[in-house]
C-alpha positions as CSV (number, residue, x, y, z in Angstrom):
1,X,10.3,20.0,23.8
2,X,11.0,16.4,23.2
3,X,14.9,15.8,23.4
4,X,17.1,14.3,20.9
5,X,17.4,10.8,22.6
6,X,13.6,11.0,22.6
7,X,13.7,11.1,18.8
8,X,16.0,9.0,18.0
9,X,14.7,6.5,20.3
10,X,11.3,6.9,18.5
11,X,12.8,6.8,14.6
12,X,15.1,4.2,15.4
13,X,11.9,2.2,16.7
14,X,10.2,3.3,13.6
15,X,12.6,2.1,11.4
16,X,12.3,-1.3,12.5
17,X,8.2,-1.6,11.7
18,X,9.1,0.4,8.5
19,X,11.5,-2.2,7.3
20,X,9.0,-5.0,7.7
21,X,6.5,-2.9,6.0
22,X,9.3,-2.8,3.3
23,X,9.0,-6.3,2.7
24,X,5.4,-6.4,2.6
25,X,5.2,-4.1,-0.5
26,X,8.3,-6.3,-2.0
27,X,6.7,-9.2,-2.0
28,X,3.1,-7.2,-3.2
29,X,4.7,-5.6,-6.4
30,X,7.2,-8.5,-7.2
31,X,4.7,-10.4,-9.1
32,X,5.4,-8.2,-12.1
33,X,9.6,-9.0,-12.2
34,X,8.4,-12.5,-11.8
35,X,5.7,-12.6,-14.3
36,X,7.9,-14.4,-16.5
37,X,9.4,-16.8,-14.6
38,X,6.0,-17.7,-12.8
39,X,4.4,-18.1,-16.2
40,X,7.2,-20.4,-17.4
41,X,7.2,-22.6,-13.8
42,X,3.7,-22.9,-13.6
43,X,2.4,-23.1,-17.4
44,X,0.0,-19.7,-16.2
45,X,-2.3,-17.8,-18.5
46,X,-2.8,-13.7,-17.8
47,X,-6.2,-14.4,-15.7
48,X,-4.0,-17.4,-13.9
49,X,-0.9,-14.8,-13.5
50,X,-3.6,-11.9,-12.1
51,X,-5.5,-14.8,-9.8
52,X,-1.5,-16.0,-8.6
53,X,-0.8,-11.8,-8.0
54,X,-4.3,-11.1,-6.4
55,X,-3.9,-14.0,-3.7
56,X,-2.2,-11.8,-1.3
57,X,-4.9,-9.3,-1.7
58,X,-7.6,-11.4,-1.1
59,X,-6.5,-11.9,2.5
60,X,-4.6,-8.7,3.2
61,X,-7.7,-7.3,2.5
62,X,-10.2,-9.6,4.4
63,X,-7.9,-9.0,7.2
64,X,-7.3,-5.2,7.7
65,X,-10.4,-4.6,9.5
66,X,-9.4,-7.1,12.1
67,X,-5.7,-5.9,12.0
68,X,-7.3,-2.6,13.2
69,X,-8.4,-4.3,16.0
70,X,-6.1,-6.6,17.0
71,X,-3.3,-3.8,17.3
72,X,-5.8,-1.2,18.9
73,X,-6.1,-3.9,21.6
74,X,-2.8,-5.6,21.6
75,X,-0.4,-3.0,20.7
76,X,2.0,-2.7,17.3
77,X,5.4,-4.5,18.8
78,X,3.7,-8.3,19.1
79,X,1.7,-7.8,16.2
80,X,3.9,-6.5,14.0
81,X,6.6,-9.0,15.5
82,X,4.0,-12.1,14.7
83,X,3.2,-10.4,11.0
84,X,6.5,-10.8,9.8
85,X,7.1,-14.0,11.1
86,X,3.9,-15.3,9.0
87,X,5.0,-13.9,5.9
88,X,8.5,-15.2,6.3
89,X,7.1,-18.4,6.3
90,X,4.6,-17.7,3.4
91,X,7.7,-16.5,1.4
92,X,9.7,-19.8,2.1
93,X,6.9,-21.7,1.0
94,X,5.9,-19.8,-2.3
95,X,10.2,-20.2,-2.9
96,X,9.5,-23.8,-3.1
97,X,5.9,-24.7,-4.4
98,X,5.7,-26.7,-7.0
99,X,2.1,-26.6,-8.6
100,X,0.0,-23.1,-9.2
101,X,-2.0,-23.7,-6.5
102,X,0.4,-24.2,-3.7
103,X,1.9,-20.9,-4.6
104,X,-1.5,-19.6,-4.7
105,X,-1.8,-20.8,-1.2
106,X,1.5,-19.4,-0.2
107,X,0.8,-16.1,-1.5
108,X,-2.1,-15.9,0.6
109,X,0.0,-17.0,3.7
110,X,1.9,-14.0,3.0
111,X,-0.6,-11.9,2.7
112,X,-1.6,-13.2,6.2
113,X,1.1,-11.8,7.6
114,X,1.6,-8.9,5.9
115,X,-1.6,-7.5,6.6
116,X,-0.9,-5.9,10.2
117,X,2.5,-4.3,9.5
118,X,1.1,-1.0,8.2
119,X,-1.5,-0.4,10.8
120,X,0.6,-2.0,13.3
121,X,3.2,1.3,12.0
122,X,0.7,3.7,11.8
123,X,-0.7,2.5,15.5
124,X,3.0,3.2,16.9
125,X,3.5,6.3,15.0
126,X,0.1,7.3,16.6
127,X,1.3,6.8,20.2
128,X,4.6,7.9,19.7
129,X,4.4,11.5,17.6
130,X,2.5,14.6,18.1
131,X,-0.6,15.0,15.9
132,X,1.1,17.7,13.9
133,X,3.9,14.5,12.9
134,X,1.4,12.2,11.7
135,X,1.0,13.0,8.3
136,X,4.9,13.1,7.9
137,X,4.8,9.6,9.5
138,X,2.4,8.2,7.4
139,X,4.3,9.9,4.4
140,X,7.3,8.1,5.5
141,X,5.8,5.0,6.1
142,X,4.7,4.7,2.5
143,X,7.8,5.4,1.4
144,X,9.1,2.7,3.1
145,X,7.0,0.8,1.1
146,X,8.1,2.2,-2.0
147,X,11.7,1.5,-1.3
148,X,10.4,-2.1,-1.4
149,X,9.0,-1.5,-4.8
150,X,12.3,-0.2,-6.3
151,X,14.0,-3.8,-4.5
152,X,10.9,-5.6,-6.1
153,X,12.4,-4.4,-9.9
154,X,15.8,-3.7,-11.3
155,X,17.4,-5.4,-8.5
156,X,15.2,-8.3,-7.9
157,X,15.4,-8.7,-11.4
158,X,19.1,-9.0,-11.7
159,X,18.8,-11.4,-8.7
160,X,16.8,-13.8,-10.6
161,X,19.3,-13.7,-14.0
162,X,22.1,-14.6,-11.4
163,X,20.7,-17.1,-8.8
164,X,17.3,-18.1,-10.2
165,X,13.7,-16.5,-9.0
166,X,13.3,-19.4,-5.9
167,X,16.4,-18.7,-4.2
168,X,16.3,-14.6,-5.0
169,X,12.5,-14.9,-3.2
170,X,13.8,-17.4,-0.3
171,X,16.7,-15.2,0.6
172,X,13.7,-12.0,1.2
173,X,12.1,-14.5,3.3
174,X,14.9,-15.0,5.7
175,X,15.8,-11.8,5.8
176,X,12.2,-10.8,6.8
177,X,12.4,-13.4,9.7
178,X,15.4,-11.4,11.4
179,X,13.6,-8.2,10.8
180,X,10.6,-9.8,13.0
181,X,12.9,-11.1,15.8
182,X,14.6,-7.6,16.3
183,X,11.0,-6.2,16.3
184,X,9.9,-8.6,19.0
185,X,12.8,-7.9,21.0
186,X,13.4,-3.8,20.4
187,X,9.6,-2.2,20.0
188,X,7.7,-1.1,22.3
189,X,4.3,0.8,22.1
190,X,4.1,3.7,23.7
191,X,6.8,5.7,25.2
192,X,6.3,5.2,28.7
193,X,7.0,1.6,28.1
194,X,10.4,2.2,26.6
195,X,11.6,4.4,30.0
196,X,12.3,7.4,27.9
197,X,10.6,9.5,30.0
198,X,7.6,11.0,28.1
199,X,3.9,11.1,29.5
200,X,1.7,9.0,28.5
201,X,-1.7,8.2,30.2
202,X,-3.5,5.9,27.7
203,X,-2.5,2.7,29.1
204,X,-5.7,0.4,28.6
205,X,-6.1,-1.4,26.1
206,X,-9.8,-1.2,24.1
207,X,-13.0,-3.5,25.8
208,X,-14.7,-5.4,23.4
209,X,-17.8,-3.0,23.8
210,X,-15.6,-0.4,22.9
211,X,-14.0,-2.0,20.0
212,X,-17.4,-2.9,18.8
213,X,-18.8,0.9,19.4
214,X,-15.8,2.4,17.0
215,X,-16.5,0.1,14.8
216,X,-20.0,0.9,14.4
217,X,-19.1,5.0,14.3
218,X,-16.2,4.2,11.7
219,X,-18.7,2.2,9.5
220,X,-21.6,4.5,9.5
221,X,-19.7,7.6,7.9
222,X,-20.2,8.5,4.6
223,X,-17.0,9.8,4.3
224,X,-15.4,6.1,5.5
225,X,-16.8,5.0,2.3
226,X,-15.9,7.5,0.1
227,X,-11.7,7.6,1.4
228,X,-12.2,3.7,1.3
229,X,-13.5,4.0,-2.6
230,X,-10.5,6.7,-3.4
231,X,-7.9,3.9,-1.9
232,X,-10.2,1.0,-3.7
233,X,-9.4,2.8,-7.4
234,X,-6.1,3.9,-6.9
235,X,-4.4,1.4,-4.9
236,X,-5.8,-1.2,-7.0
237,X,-5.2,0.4,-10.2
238,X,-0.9,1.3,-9.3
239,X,-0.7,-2.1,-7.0
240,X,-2.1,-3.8,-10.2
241,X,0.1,-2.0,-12.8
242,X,3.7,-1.7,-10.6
243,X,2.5,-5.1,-9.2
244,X,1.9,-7.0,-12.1
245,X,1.6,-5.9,-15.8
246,X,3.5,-3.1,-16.2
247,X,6.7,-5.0,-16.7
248,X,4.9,-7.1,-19.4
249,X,3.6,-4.1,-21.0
250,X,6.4,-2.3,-21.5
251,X,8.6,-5.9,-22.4
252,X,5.9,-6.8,-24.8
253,X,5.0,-3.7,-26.1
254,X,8.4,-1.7,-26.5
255,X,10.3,-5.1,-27.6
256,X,12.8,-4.6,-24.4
257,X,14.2,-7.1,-21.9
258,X,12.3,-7.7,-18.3
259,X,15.4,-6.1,-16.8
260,X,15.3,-3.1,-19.0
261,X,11.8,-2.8,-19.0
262,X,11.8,-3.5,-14.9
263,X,14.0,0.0,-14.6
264,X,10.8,2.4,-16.1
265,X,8.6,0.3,-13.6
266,X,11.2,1.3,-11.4
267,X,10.8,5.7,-11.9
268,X,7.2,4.5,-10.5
269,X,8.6,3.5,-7.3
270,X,10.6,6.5,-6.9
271,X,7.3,8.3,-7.3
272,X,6.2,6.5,-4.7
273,X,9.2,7.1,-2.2
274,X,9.3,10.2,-2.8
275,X,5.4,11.1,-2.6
276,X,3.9,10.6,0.7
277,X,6.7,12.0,2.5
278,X,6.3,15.5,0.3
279,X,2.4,15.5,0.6
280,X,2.4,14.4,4.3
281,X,4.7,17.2,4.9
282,X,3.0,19.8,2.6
283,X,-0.4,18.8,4.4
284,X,1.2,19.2,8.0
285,X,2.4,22.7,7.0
286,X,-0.2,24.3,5.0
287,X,-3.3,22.3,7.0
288,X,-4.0,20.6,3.6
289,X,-5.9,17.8,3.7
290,X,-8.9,17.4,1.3
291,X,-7.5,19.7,-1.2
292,X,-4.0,17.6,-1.8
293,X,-6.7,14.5,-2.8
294,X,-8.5,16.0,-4.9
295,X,-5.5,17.5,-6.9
296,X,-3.4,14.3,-6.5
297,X,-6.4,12.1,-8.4
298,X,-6.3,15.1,-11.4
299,X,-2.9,14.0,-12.0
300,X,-3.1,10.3,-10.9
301,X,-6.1,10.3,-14.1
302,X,-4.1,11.8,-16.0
303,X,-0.5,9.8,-15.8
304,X,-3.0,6.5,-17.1
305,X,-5.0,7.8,-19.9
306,X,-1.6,8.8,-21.4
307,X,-0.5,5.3,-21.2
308,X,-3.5,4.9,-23.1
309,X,-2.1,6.1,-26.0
310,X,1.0,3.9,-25.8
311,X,3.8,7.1,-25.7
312,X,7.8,6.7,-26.0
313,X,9.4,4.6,-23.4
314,X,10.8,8.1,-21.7
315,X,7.0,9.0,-21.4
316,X,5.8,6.3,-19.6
317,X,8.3,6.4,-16.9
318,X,7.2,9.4,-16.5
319,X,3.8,8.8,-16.2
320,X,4.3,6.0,-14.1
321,X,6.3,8.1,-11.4
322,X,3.5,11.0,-12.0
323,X,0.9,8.1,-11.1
324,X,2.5,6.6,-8.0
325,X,3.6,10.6,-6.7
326,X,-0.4,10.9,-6.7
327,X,-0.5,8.2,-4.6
328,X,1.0,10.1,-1.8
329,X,-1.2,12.7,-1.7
330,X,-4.1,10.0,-2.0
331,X,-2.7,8.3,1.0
332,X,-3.5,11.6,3.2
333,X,-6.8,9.8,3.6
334,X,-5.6,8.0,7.0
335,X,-4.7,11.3,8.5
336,X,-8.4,12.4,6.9
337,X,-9.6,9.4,8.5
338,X,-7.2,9.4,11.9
339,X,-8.0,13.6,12.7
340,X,-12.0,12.8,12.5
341,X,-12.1,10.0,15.8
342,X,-10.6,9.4,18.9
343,X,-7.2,8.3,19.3
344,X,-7.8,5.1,20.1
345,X,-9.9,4.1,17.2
346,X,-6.8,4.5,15.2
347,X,-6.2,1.5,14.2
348,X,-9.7,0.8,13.2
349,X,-10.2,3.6,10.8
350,X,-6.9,2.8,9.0
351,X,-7.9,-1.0,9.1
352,X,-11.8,0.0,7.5
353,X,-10.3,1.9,5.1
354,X,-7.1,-0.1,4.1
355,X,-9.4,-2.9,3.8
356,X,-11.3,-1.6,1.2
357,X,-8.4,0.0,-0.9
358,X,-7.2,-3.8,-0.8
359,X,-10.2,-5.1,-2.4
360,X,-9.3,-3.2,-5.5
361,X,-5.7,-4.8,-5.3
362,X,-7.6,-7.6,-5.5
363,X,-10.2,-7.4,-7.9
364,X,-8.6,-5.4,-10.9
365,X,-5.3,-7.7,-11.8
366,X,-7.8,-10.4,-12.5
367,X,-10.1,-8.3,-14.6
368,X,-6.9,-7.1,-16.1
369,X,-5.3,-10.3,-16.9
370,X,-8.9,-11.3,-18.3
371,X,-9.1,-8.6,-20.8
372,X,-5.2,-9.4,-21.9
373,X,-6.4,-12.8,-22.4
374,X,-9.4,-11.6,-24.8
375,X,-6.9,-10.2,-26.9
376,X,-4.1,-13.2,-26.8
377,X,-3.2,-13.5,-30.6
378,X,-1.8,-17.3,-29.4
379,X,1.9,-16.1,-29.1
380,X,4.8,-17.5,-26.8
381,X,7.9,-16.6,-26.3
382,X,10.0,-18.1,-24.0
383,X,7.1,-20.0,-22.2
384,X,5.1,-17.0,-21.4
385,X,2.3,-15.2,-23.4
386,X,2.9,-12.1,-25.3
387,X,-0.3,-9.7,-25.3
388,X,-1.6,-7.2,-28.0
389,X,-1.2,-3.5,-28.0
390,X,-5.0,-3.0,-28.5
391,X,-5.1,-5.4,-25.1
392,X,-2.8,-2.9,-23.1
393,X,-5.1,-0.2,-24.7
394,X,-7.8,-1.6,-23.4
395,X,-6.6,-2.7,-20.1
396,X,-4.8,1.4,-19.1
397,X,-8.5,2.6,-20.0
398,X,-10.4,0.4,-17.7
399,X,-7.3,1.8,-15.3
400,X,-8.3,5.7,-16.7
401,X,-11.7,4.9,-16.0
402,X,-11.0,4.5,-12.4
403,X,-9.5,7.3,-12.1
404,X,-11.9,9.3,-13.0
405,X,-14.0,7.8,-10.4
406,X,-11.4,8.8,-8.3
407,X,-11.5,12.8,-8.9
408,X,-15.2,12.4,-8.1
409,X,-15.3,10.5,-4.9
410,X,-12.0,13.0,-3.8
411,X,-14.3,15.7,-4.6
412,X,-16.9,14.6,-2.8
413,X,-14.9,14.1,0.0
414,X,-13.6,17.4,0.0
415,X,-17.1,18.9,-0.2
416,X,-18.0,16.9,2.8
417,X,-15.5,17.8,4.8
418,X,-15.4,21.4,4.0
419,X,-18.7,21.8,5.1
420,X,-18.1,19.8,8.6
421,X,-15.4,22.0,9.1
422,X,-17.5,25.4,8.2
423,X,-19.9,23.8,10.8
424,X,-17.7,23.7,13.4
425,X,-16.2,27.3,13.2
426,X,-19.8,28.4,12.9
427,X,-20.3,26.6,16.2
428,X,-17.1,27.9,18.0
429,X,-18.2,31.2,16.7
430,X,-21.6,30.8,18.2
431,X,-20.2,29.4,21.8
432,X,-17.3,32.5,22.3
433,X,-20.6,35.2,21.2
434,X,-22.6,33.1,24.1
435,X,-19.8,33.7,26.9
């Protein structure tokens, strides 16, 4: 049994990568609080607003397929440590930028950085906890990144009424930069390497022949593709709704302040804490893998064609927190994707599919801001646009439509994987009959 200074060694370790991923979903999800102010600073339209949102995604998700490798063959505590220490210095520069393009470009920068933490987490929780942990661990790493949600709304927003959006943003970035010197000094990636006294015999680090073999495997499953499609539709569909118009929606739509209308945003976060830890933890007791997806994406559809219908303000915080809850169970794709290779192709599972689930981050708050400008009736308030009910309609039932996708490639996945597993007891059966 692994002793009590083991474990708090390890979560103590933890905690440090899980706060950095914290800031990565703060600065991924503030877009929406800043909407506003961003749209006042920099004269934006919606499709400029969506295009300012979706330049961290455009990188984070060019880069998590390399992230995969790089930490496989470099380990979690430099990478992670260098991460942050990018994005700090993307947030400083986005603080001060002047024109819409340099805080495009900054943006990016922090999306640069930003785009190792998670698999750099999930790499150490890999070499550090049993397999029976992992889905816990992942569930606990995404609600690290839901806790930076909640900072990313009510409080960032009161933040910016006091001090101003540049200095609320700069303050996140120097906090981040501390964060990455502690990890660079306190991580360490496997336990043998912190002296705690548990074995560990996988010291080397992957060849290049070997990172280009699991690449190759990872790439040339079907069932890659389909858990990379389930993160493509649902990440992109709550990244672009927590991250960027739900605040305008509800402020447009219900008549209510950014602050007020930042708190319903908010319940979605708190979905999104709470979440992965419950699903990883229901999945790591009941052996549910597959099944949680699929049931998750019924109810994830569900939450967004209500909004659909525009419902009382109590409804859609509701459906908001129903939508990002769904999430975690969603997210029990990387332990999907983690239990079908080799430990050491960790990190390059989680980076192939990340990547893709960050394409759809990208993608849909540009398409979203497009179709809010198609219904612009040419009013501003305060410097920034206001946008049409029948454009928010229009916009959640794109989001529905994804969904529904959703159930079906979850369901497909759960076929597959049913059947892979029903091959395998058939072939244990068949090898214990032969003895």
């Amino acid at each position: 049994m692994v002793s009590l200074s083991v474990r708090q060694r390890r979560a103590a370790l933890w905690s440090l990568l899980a706060a950095g991923f914290l800031f990565v979903n703060f600065h991924r999800t503030a877009t929406a609080v800043l909407a506003d102010s961003l749209a006042r600073t920099f004269d934006a339209t919606g499709s400029q607003l969506g295009l300012l949102h979706a330049s961290f995604f455009y990188i984070y998700a060019a880069l998590q397929l390399p992230a995969g490798l790089v930490v496989d063959r470099y380990g979690p505590r430099w990478v992670g440590a260098t991460g942050l220490a990018v994005l700090s210095a993307g947030v400083v520069w986005f603080a001060w930028s002047e024109t819409l393009l340099a805080a495009f470009l900054a943006r990016a920068v922090v999306g640069f950085g930003g785009s190792v933490l998670y698999i750099a987490t999930l790499r150490f929780c890999a070499n550090w906890f049993r397999p029976d942990e992992y889905a816990t661990m992942t569930g606990y790493t995404v609600a690290a990144a839901g806790a930076g949600g909640i900072l990313a709304t009510t409080p960032l927003a009161l933040a910016i009424d006091r001090v101003g959006w540049r200095f609320a943003i700069l303050a996140t970035g120097m906090i981040t930069a501390v964060v990455a010197v502690v990890v660079a000094t306190a991580v360490r990636d496997r336990p043998s390497r912190a002296d705690i006294g548990v074995d560990d015999t996988d010291h080397s680090p992957a060849t290049l022949a070997d990172i280009v073999a699991n690449t190759r495997t990872v790439l040339g499953e079907v069932e890659t593709w389909l858990m990379g499609l389930l993160l493509f539709l649902v990440l992109g569909v709550n990244f672009t709704v927590l991250g960027l118009w739900g605040v305008p929606f509800i402020a447009d739509t219900y008549g209510v302040t950014v602050a007020r209308a930042s708190t319903y945003v908010l319940l979605g976060n708190v979905g999104f804490v709470l979440g992965s830890p419950a699903f990883g933890a229901l999945s790591d007791r009941t052996g549910w893998r597959t099944e949680l997806v699929v049931a998750t994406t019924v109810v994830f559809s569900l939450s967004y064609g209500a909004l659909i219908l525009v419902p009382p303000l109590p409804v859609v915080g509701a459906a908001l927190f129903c939508a990002l809850l769904a999430n975690g169970g969603v997210a029990l794709v990387f332990t999907v994707g983690k239990e079908r290779h080799e430990p050491a192709v960790a990190g390059t599972v989680t980076g192939v599919i990340n990547s893709l689930g960050y394409v759809g981050a990208a993608i849909l708050p540009t398409v979203m801001g497009a179709v809010l400008d198609a219904y612009w009736t040419g009013e501003i308030i305060n410097g920034a646009r206001v946008y049409t009910v029948t454009g928010y309609r229009v916009a959640f039932g794109i989001a529905t439509g994804a969904a529904v996708v959703a159930v079906v490639a979850a369901f497909c996945l759960h076929r597959r994987e049913s059947r892979t597993a029903a091959g395998a007891t058939l072939a244990g059966t068949d090898d214990y009959s032969s003895d």
